[in-house]
GUVO-343049 format. One record per residue (C-alpha): residue in one letter; x, y, z. Coordinates in pm, 1 decimal. Example, Ala and Ser with C-alpha at 12.3 -4.5 7.8 and 13.67 -1.06 7.14 Angstrom:
+---+----------+----------+----------+
| r |       px |       py |       pz |
+---+----------+----------+----------+
| A |   1230.0 |   -450.0 |    780.0 |
| S |   1367.0 |   -106.0 |    714.0 |
+---+----------+----------+----------+
***
This chain:
+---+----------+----------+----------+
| r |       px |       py |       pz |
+---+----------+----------+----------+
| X |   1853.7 |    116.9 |   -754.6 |
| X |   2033.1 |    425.5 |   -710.8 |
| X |   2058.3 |    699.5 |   -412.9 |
| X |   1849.7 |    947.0 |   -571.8 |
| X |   1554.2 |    678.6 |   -666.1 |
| X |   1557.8 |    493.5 |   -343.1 |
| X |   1521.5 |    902.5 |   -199.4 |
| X |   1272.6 |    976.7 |   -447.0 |
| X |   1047.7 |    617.9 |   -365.7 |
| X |   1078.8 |    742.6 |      8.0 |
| X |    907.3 |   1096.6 |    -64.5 |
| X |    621.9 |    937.4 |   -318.3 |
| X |    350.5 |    902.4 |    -28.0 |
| X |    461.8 |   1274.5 |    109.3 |
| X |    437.3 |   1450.3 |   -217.6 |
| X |    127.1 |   1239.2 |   -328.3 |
| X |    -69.5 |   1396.1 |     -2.9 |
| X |     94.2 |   1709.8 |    -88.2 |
| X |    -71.6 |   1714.4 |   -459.9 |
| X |   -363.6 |   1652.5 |   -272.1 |
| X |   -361.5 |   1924.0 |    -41.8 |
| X |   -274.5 |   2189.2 |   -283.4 |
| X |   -587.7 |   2080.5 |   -475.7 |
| X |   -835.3 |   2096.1 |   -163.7 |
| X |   -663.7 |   2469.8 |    -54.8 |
| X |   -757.1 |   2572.0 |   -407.2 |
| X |  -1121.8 |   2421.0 |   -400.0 |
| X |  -1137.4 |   2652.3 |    -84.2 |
| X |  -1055.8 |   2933.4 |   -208.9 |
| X |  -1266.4 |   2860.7 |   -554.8 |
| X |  -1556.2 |   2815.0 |   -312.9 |
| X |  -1489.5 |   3126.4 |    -93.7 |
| X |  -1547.5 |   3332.0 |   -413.2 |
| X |  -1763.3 |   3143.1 |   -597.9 |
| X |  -2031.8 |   2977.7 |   -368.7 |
| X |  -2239.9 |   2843.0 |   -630.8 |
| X |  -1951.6 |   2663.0 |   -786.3 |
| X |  -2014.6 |   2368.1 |   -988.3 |
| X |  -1711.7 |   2123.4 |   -746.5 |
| X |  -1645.2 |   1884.3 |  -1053.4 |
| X |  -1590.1 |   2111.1 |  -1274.1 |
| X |  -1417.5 |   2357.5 |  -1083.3 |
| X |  -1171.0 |   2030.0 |   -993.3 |
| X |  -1123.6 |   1963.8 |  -1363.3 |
| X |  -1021.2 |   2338.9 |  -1431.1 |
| X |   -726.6 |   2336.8 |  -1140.9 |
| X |   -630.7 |   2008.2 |  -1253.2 |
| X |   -580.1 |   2167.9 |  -1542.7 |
| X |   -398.8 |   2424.3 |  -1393.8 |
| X |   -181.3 |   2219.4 |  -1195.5 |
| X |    -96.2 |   1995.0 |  -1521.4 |
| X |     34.2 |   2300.5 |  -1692.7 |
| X |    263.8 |   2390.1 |  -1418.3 |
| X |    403.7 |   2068.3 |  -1347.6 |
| X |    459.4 |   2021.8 |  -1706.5 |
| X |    656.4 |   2389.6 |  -1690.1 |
| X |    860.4 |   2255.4 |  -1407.0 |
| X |    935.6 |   1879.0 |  -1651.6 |
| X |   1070.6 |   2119.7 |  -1937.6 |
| X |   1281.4 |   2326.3 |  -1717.5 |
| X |   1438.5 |   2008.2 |  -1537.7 |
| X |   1504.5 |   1904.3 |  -1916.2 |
+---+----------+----------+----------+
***
């Protein structure tokens, strides 16, 4: 295994509970401004979101 996997394997737990957290701010802030938000599908929308940005960031670390 390499230098830069072996980093990478190190950071998966940090950057999974980072994912995490940047969902949860958003639900917030969904919430704050829509109080009668439907959390499911609210979730599935930023997912969404989220999905199109990392996939962004995959085709400019092509």
């Amino acid at each position: 295994m390499d230098e830069t996997t072996k980093g990478v394997n190190a950071l998966k737990k940090e950057i999974r509970t980072e994912i995490r957290a940047i969902l949860k701010l958003n639900m917030s802030f969904e919430g704050w401004s829509v109080p009668e938000m439907d959390d499911k599908e609210a979730a599935t929308q930023i997912l969404e979101v989220m999905q199109k940005a990392l996939d962004e960031l995959k085709e400019e670390y092509k």
